[in-house]
PALUMDO-600789 format. One record per residue: x negated, y, z negated of N, C-alpha, C in turn; residue in one letter. Coordinates in steps of 0.2 Angstrom, whole numbers, padded with zeros to 4 digits, always signed. Layout:
<sites>
XYZXYZXYZA
...
</sites>
This chain:
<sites>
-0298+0558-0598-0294+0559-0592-0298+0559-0586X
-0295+0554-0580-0300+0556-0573-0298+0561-0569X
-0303+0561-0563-0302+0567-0560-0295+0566-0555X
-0293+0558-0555-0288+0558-0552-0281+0557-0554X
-0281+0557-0563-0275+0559-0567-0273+0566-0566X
-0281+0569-0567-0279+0575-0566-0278+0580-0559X
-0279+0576-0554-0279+0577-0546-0281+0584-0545X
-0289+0586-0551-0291+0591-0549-0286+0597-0550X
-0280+0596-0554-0279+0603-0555-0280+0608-0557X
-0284+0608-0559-0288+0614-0562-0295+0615-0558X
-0296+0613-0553-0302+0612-0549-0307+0612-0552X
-0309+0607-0558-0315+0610-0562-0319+0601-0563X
-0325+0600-0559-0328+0592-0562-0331+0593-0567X
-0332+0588-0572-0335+0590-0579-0340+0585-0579X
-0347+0587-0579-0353+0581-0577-0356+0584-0585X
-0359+0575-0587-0363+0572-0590-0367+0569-0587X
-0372+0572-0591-0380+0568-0587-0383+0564-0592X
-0386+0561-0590-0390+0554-0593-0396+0557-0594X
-0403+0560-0597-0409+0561-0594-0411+0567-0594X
-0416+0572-0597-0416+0579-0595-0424+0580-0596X
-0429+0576-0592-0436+0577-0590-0436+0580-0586X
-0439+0578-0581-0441+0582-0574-0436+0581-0571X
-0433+0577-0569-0425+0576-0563-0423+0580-0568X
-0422+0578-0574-0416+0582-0577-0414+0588-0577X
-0422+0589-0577-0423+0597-0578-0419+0602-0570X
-0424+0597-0565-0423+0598-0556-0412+0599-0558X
-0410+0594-0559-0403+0594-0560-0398+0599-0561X
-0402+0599-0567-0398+0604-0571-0397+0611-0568X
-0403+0613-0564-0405+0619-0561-0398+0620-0554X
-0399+0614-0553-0394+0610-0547-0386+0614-0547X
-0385+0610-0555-0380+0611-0557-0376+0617-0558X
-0383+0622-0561-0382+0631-0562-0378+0633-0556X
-0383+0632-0553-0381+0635-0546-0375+0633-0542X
-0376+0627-0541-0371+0626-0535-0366+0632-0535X
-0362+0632-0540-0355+0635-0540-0358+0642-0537X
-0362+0646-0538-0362+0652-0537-0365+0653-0529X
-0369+0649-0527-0370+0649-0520-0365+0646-0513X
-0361+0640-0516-0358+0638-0514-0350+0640-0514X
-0347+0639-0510-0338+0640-0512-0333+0635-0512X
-0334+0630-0517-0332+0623-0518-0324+0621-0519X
-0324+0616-0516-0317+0614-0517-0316+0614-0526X
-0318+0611-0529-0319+0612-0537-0324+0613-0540X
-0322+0617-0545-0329+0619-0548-0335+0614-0556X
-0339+0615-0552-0345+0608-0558-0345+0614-0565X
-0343+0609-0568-0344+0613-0577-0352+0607-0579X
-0357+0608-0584-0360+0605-0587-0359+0604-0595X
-0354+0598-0595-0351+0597-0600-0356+0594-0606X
-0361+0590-0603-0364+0585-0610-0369+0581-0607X
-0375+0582-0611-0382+0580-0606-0383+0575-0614X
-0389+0570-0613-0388+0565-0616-0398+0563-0616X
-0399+0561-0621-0406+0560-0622-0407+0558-0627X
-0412+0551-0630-0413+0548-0635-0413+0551-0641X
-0417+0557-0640-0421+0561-0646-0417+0566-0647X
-0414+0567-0653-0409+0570-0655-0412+0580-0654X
-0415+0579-0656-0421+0588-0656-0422+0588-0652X
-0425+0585-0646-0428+0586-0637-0423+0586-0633X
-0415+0583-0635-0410+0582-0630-0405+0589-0633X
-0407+0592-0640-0402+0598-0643-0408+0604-0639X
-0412+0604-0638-0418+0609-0636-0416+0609-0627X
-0415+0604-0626-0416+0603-0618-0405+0607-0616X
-0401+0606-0620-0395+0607-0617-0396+0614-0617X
-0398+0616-0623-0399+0626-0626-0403+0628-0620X
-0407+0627-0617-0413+0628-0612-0409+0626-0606X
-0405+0622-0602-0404+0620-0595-0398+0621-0596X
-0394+0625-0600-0387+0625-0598-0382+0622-0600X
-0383+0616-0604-0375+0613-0606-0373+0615-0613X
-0365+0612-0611-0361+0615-0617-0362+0609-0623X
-0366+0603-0622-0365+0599-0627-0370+0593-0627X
-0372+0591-0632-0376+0584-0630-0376+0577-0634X
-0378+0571-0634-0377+0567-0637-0384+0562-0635X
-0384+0559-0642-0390+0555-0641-0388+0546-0636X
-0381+0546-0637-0378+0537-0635-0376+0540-0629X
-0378+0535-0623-0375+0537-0617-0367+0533-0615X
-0367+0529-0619-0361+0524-0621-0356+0528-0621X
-0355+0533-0627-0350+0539-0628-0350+0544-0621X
-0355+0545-0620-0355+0548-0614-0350+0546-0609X
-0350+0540-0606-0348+0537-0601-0340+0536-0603X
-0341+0533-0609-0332+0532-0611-0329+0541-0612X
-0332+0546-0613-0326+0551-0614-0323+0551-0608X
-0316+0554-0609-0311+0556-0606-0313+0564-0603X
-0317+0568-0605-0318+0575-0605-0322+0572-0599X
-0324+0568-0598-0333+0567-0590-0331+0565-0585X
-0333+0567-0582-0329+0566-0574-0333+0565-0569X
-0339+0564-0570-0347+0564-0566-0351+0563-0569X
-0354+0559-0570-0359+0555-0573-0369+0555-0569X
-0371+0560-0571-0377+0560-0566-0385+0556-0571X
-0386+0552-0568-0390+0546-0570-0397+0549-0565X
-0403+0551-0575-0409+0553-0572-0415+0550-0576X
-0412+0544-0577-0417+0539-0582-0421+0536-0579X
-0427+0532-0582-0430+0530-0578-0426+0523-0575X
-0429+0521-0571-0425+0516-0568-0424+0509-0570X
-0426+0508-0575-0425+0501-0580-0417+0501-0582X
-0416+0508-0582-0408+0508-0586-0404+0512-0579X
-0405+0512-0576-0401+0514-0568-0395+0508-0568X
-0395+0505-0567-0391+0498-0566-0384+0498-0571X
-0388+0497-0579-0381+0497-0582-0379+0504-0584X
-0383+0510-0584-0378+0516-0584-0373+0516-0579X
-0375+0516-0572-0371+0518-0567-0365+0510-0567X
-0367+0506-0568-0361+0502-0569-0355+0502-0572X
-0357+0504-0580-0354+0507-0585-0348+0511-0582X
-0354+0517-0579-0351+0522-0580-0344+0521-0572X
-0346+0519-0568-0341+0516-0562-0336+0512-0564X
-0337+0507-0570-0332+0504-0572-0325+0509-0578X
-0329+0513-0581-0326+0517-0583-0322+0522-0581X
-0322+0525-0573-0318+0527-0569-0322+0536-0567X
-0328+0536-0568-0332+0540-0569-0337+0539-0561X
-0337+0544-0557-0340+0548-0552-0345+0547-0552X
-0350+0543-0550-0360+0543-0551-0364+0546-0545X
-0369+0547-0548-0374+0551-0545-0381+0550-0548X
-0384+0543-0544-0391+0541-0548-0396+0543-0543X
-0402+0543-0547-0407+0546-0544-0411+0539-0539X
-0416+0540-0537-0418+0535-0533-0423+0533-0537X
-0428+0527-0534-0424+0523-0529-0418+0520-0535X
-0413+0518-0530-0408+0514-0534-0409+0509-0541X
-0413+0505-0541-0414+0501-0546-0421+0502-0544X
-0422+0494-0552-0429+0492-0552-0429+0486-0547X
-0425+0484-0543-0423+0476-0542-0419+0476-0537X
-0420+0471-0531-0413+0469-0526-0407+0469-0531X
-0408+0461-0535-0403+0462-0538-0398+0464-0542X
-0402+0471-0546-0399+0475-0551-0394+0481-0545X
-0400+0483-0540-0398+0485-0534-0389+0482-0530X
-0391+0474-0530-0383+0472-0526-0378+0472-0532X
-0379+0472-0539-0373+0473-0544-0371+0481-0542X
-0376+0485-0542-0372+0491-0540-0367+0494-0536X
-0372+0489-0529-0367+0490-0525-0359+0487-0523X
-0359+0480-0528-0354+0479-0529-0348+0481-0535X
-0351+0485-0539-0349+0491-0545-0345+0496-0541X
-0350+0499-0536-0347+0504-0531-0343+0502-0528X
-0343+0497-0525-0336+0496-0520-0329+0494-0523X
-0329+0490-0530-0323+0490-0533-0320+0495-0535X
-0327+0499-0538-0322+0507-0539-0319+0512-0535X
-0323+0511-0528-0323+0515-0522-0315+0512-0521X
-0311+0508-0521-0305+0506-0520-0300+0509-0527X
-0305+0512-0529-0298+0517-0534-0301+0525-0534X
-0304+0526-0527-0306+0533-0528-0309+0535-0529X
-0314+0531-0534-0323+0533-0537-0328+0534-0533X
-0331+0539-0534-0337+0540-0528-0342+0537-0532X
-0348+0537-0526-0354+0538-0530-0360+0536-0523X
-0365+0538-0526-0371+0543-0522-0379+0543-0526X
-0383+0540-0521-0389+0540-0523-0394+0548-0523X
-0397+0551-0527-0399+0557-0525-0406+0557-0522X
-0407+0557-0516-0412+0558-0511-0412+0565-0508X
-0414+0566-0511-0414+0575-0512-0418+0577-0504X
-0423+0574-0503-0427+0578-0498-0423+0575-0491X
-0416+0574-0492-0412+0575-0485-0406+0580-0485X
-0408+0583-0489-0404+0590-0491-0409+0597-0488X
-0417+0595-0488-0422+0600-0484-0418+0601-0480X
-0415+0607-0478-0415+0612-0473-0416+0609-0465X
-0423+0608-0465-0428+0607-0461-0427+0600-0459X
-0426+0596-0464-0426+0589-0462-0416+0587-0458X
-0412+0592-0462-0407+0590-0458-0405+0593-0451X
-0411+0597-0450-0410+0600-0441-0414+0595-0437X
-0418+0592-0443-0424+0588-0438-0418+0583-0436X
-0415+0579-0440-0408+0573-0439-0405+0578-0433X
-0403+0583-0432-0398+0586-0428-0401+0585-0421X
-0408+0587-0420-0412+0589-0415-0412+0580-0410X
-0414+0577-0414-0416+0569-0415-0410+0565-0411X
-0403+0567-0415-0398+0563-0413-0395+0567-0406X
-0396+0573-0406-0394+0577-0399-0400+0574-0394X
-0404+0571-0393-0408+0568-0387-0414+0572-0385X
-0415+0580-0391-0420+0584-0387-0427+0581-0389X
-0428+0574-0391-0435+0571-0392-0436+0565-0386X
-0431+0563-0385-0427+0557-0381-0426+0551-0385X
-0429+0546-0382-0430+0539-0388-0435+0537-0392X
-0434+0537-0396-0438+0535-0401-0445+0531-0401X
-0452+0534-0400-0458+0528-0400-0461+0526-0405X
-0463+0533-0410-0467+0530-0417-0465+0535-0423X
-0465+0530-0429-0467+0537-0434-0469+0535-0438X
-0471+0541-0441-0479+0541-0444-0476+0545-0450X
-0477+0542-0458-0476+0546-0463-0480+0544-0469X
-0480+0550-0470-0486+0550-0478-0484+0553-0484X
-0482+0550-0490-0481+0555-0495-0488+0554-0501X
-0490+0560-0501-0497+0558-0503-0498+0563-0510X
-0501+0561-0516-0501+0564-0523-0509+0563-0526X
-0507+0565-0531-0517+0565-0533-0513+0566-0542X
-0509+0566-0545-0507+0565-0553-0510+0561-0556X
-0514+0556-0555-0516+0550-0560-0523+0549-0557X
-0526+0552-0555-0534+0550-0551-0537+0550-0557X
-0538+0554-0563-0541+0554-0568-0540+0546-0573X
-0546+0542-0572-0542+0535-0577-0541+0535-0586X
-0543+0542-0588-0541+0544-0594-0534+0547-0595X
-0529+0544-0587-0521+0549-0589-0519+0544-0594X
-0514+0543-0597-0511+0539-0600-0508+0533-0597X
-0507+0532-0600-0502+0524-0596-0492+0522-0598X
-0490+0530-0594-0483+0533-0596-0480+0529-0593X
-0472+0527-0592-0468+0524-0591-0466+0523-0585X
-0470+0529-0579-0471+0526-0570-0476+0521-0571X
-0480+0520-0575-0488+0516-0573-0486+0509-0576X
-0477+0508-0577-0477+0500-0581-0471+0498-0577X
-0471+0491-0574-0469+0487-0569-0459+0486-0573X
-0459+0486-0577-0454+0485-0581-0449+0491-0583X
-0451+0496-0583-0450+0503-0584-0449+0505-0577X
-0452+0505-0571-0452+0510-0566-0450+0506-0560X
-0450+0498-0559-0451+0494-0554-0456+0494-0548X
-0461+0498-0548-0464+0499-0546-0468+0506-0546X
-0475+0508-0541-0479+0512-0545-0477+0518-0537X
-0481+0518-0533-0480+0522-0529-0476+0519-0522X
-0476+0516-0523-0472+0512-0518-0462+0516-0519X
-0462+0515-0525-0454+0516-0527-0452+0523-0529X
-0457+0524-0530-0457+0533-0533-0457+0535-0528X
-0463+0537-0523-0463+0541-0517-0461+0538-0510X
-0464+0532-0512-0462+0529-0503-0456+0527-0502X
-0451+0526-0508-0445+0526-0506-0440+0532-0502X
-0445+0538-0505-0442+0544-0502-0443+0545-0494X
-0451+0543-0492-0452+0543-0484-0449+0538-0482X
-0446+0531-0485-0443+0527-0480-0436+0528-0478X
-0431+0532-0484-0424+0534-0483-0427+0541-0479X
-0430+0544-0478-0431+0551-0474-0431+0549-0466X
-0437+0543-0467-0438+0541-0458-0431+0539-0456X
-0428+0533-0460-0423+0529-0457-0418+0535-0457X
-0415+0540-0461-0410+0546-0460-0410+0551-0452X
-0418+0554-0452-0416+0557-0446-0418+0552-0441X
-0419+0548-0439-0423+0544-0433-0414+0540-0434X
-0411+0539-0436-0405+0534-0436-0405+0526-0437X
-0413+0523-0436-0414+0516-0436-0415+0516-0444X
-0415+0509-0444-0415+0505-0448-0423+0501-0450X
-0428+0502-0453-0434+0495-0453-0430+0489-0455X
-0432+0483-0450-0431+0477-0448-0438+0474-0452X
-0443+0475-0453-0450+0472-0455-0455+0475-0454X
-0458+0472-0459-0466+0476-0462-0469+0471-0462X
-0478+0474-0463-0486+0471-0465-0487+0476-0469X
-0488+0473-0476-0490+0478-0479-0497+0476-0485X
-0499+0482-0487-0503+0479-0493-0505+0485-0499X
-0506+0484-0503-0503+0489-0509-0510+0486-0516X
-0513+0492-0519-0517+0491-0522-0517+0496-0528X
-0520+0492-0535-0519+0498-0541-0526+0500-0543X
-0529+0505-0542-0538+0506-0539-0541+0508-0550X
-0536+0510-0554-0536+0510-0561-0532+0504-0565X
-0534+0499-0566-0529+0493-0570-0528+0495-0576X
-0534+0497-0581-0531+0499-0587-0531+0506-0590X
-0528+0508-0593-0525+0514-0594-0525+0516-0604X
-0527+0521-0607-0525+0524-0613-0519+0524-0615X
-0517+0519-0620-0509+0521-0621-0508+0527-0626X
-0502+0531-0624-0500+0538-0623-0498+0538-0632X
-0499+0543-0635-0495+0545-0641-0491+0545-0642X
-0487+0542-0648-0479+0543-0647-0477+0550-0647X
-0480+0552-0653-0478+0561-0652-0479+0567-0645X
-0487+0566-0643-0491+0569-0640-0488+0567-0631X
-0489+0561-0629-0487+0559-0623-0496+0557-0621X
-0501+0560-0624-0507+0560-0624-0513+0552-0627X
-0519+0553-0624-0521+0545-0626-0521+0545-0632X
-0520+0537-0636-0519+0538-0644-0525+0534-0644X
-0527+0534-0651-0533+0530-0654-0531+0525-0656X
-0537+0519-0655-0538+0514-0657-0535+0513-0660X
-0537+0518-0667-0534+0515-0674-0541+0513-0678X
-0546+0510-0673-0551+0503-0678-0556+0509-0679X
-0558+0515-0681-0563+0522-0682-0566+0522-0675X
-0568+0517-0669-0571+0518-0661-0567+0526-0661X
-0570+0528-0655-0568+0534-0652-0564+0532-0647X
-0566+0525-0643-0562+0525-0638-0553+0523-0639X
-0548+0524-0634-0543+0525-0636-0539+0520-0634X
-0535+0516-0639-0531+0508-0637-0529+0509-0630X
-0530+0503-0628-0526+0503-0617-0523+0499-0619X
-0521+0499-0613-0513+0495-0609-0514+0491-0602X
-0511+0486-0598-0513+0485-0594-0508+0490-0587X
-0511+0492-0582-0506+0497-0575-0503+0492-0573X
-0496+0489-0573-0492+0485-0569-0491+0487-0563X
-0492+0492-0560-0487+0495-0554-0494+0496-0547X
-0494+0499-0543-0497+0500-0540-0499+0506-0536X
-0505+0509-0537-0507+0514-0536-0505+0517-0528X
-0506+0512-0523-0506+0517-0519-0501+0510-0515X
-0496+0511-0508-0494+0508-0503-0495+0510-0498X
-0495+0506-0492-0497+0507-0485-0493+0500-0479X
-0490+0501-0476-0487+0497-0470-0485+0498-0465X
-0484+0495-0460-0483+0493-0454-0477+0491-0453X
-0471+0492-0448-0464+0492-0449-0462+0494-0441X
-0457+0488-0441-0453+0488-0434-0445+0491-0437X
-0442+0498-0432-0436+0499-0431-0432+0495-0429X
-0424+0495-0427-0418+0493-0424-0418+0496-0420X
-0420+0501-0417-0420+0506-0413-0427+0505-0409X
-0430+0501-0409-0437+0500-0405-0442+0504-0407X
-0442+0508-0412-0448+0511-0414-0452+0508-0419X
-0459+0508-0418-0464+0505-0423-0467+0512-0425X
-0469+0511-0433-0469+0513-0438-0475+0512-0441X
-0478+0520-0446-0484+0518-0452-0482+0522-0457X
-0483+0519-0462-0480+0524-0469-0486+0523-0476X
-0486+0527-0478-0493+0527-0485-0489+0532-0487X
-0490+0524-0495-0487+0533-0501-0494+0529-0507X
-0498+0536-0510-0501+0535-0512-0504+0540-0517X
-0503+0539-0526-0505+0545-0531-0513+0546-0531X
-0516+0544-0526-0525+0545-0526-0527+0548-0521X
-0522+0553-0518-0524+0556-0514-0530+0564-0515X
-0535+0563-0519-0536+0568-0523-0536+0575-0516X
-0533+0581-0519-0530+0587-0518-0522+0588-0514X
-0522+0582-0513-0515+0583-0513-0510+0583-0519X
-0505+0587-0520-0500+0588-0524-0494+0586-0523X
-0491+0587-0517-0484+0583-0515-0483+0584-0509X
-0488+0580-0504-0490+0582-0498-0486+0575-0495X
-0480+0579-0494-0474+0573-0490-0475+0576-0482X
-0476+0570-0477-0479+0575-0469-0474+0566-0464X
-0470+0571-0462-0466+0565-0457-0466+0568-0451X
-0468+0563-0446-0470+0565-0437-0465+0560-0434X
-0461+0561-0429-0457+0558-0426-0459+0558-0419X
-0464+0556-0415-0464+0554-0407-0458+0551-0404X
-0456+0554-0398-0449+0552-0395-0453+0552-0385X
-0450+0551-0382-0450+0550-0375-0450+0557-0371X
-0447+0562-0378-0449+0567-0371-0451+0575-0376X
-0451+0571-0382-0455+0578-0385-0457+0575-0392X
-0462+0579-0397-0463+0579-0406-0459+0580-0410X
-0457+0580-0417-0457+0584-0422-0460+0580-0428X
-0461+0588-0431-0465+0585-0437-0461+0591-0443X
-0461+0587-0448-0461+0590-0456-0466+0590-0459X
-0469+0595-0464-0471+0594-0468-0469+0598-0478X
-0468+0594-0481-0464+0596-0485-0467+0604-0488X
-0473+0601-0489-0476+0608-0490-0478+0615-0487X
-0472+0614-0482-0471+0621-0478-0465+0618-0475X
-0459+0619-0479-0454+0615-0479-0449+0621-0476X
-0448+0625-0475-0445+0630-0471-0447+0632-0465X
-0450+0625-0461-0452+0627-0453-0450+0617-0454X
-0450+0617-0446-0451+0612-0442-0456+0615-0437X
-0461+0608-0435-0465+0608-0428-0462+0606-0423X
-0459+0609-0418-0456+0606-0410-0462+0606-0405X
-0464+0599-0402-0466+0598-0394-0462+0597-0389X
-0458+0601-0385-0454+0600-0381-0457+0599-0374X
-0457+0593-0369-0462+0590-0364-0459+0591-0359X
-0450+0595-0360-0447+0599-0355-0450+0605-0354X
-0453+0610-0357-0455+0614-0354-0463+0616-0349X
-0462+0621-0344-0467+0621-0341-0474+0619-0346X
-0477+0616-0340-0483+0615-0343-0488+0621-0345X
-0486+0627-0342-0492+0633-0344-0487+0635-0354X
-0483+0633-0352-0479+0635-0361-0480+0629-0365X
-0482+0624-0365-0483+0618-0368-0485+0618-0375X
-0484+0617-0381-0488+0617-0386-0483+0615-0390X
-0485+0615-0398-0480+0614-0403-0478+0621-0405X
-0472+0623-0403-0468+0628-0409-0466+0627-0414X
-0467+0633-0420-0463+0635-0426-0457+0636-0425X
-0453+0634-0428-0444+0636-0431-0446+0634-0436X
-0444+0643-0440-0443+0646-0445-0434+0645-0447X
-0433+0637-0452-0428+0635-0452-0424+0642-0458X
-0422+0646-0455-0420+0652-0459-0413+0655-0458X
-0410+0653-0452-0405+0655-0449-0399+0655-0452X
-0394+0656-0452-0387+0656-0454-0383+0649-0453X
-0386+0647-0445-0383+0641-0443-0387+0637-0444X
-0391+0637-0447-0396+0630-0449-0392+0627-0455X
-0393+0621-0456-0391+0618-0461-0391+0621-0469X
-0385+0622-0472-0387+0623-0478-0386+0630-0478X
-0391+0634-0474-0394+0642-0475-0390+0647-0474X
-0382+0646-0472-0377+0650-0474-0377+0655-0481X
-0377+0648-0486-0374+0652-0492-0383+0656-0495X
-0388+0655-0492-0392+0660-0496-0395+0666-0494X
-0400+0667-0490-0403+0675-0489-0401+0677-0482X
-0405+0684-0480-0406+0685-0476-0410+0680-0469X
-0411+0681-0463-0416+0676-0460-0423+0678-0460X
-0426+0674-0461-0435+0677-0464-0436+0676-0470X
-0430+0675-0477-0430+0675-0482-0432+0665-0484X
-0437+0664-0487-0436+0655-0487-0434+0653-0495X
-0431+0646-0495-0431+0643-0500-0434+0637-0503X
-0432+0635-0507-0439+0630-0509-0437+0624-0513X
-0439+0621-0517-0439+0613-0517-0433+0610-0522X
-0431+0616-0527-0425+0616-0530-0418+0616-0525X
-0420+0620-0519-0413+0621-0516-0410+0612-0513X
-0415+0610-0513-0412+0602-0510-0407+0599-0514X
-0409+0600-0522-0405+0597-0526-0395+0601-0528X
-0399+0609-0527-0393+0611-0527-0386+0608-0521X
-0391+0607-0515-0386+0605-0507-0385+0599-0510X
-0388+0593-0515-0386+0588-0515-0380+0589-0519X
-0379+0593-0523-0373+0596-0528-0367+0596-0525X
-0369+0599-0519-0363+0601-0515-0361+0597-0512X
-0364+0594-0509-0360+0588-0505-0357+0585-0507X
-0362+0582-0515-0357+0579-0519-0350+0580-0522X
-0349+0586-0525-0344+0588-0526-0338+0590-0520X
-0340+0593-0515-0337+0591-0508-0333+0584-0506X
-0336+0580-0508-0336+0572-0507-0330+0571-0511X
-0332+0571-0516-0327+0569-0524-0320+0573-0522X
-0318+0580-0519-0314+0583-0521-0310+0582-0512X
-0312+0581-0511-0309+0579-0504-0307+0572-0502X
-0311+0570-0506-0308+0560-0505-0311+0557-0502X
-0318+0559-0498-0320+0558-0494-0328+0554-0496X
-0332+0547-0493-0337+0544-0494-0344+0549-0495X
-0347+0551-0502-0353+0555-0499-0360+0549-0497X
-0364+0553-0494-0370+0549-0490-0378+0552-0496X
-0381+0549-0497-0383+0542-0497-0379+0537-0500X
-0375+0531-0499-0373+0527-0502-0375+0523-0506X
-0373+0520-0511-0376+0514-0515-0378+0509-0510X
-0374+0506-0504-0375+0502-0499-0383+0505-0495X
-0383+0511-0493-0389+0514-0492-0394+0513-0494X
-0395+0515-0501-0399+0515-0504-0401+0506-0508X
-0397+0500-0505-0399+0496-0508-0404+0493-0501X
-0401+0496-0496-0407+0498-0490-0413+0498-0489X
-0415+0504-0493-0420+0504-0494-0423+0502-0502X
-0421+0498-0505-0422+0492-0507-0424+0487-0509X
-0422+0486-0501-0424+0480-0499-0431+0479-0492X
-0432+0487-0492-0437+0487-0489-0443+0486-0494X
-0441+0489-0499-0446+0490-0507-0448+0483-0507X
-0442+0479-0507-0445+0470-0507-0449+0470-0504X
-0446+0470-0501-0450+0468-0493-0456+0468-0493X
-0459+0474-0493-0465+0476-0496-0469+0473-0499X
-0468+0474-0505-0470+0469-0510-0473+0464-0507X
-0467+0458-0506-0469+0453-0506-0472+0453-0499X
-0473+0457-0494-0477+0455-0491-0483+0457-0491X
-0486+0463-0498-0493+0463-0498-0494+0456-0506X
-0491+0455-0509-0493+0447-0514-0493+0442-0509X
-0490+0441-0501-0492+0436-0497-0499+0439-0494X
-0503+0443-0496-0508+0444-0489-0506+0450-0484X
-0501+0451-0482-0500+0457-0479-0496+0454-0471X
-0492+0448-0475-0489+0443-0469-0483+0448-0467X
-0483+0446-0462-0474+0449-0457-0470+0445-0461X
-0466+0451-0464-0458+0451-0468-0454+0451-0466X
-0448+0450-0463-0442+0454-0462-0439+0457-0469X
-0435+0463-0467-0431+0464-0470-0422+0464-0469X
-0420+0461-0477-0412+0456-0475-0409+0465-0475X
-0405+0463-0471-0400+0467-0469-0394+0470-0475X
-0394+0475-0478-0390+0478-0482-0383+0475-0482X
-0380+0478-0478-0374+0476-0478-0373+0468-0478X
-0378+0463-0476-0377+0455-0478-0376+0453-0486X
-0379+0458-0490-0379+0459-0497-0373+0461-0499X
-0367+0466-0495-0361+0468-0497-0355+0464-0496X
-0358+0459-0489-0352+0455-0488-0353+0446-0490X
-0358+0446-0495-0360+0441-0498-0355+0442-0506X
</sites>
């Protein structure tokens, strides 16, 4: 039964998830919560979580909270009990679960980037728009526009107190695979992930820039490099390097499809020029996301890793007070910060996905479009192209095609 047979009588959405790793895990948490922090037009039940391995996916529902699980995500999608469908797979299988599930009549919720592919990216987005014409939602989860911090920065931005846009500068920067003895898991293969640090992390700073800044990147120079090519392949049981096989000690490789580190140069719609690096070789950093925005008449800056402040330069005030201030995004009337502590009290990297909950559910139960879109997110997409093929050209000037020429194609 869908949620618009039963027009929400019972105010109650019933999500299955696809996936329960690390997103799934983040989700699930998501999921706990919402309801108790929030005060929702209907409430999320965690009906049925889904995972290939019958023991890891019966361990993982007992552990994260759901009332049921199944190894086929096929069942999943076609129940009549599912009303939300949240897709946390690697990205090889993005495309046909959420399709499935959109044509089924089932509410989506995938995680980023969108696809492995423009094109698997443009089917989706025309999934979502047939469905969207009977009421179906559905939403990319870009979690780090849910930070608190990051939606005052959008607030700040679009009220004028930076003024026009000059530069920005962002960085999401990692060190998890510096060692050439990690394995060669399923981010490190081109097939499996569609790219390496580019789609993983830098997806997330390109939708972050273009969100609070309001523009769009028109075109890049880029160039992108995999500093490890071959890799230990991973135990099926352990996840760890497996042996040869042949008595050696060394352990059978792989070749690294993806690439280890990206870097570019990008024109806004908005007039601003741009620098972005995502890169897992950053040794000592851990998940050192840092976004600067230069405007005409003042700074801001994010850093994810002190994610409960924003830096303000404001170039209005007298020169003897001039500097960057802290806002301690902690308030009542800051984004989000209503439903949880006192002010002074902070939150943390979990609470993004719970506000992604929210709105979602919000979305769904009012009838209303949630943000990021599939359309959005084939945006940055098509930056991810873009990319690409402009460091396989040498690092030549790209444009980037225009999203919406992809929807009305």
């Amino acid at each position: 039964m869908s949620t618009d047979s039963r027009s929400l009588q019972d105010r109650e959405l019933r999500v299955g998830m696809v996936g329960y790793a690390f997103m799934g895990a983040a989700h699930s948490t998501a999921w706990r919560t919402v309801n108790v922090a929030f005060d929702l037009p209907a409430r999320a039940r965690m009906a049925l979580i889904c995972g290939r391995d019958e023991s890891k996916v019966a361990g993982a529902a007992a552990k994260l909270g759901w009332d049921a699980h199944t190894t086929d995500w096929r069942e999943l999608v076609e129940r009549d009990d599912i009303d939300i469908v949240d897709v946390c797979t690697p990205g090889d299988s993005h495309a046909e679960i959420a399709i499935a599930a959109l044509a089924a009549g089932k509410h989506v919720l995938c995680e980023k980037p969108l696809a492995n592919s423009v094109d698997e990216a443009r089917a989706m987005v025309a999934a979502a728009a047939k469905a969207q014409a009977e009421g179906i939602r559905s939403m990319c989860g870009f979690n780090y526009r849910r930070v608190p911090a990051v939606a005052m920065m959008r607030q700040l931005i679009a009220s004028g107190r930076i003024g026009v846009i000059r530069h920005v500068r962002a960085v999401y920067l990692q060190d998890w695979i510096v060692d050439p003895q990690f394995p060669l898991v399923w981010r490190l293969q081109k097939d499996k992930a569609g790219s390496g640090a580019l789609g993983d992390i830098g997806a997330h700073i390109i939708d972050l820039t273009q969100y609070v800044t309001g523009q769009k990147i028109t075109g890049v120079s880029a160039l992108t490099e995999t500093f490890v090519k071959e890799r230990p392949l991973p135990s099926e049981s352990s996840g760890l390097a497996a042996s040869s096989g042949n008595g050696a000690d060394a352990p059978a490789t792989g070749q690294v499809t993806v690439d280890d580190a990206a870097l570019f140069l990008a024109r806004l719609d908005g007039g601003a020029i741009a620098t972005y690096e995502a890169s897992r070789f950053a040794i000592g950093r851990k998940n050192g996301l840092r976004v600067e925005i230069n405007g005409s008449l003042g700074t801001l800056v994010f850093d994810l890793e002190r994610l409960n402040e924003l830096e303000f330069y404001d170039s209005a005030a007298p020169t003897s007070e001039q500097g960057f201030n802290r806002i301690l995004i902690t308030e009542a009337d800051h984004p989000y910060m209503a439903a949880w502590w006192p002010p002074g009290h902070i939150i943390g990297y979990e609470h993004s996905f719970t506000h992604e909950m929210r709105d979602f559910v919000e979305a769904i139960a009012n009838g209303t479009d949630p943000a990021p879109s599939f359309v959005d997110a084939l945006q940055v997409q098509l930056v991810l192209d873009a990319v690409a093929r402009s460091a396989d050209q040498g690092t030549v000037w790209t444009e980037v095609e225009p999203a919406l020429a992809e929807v009305a194609a």
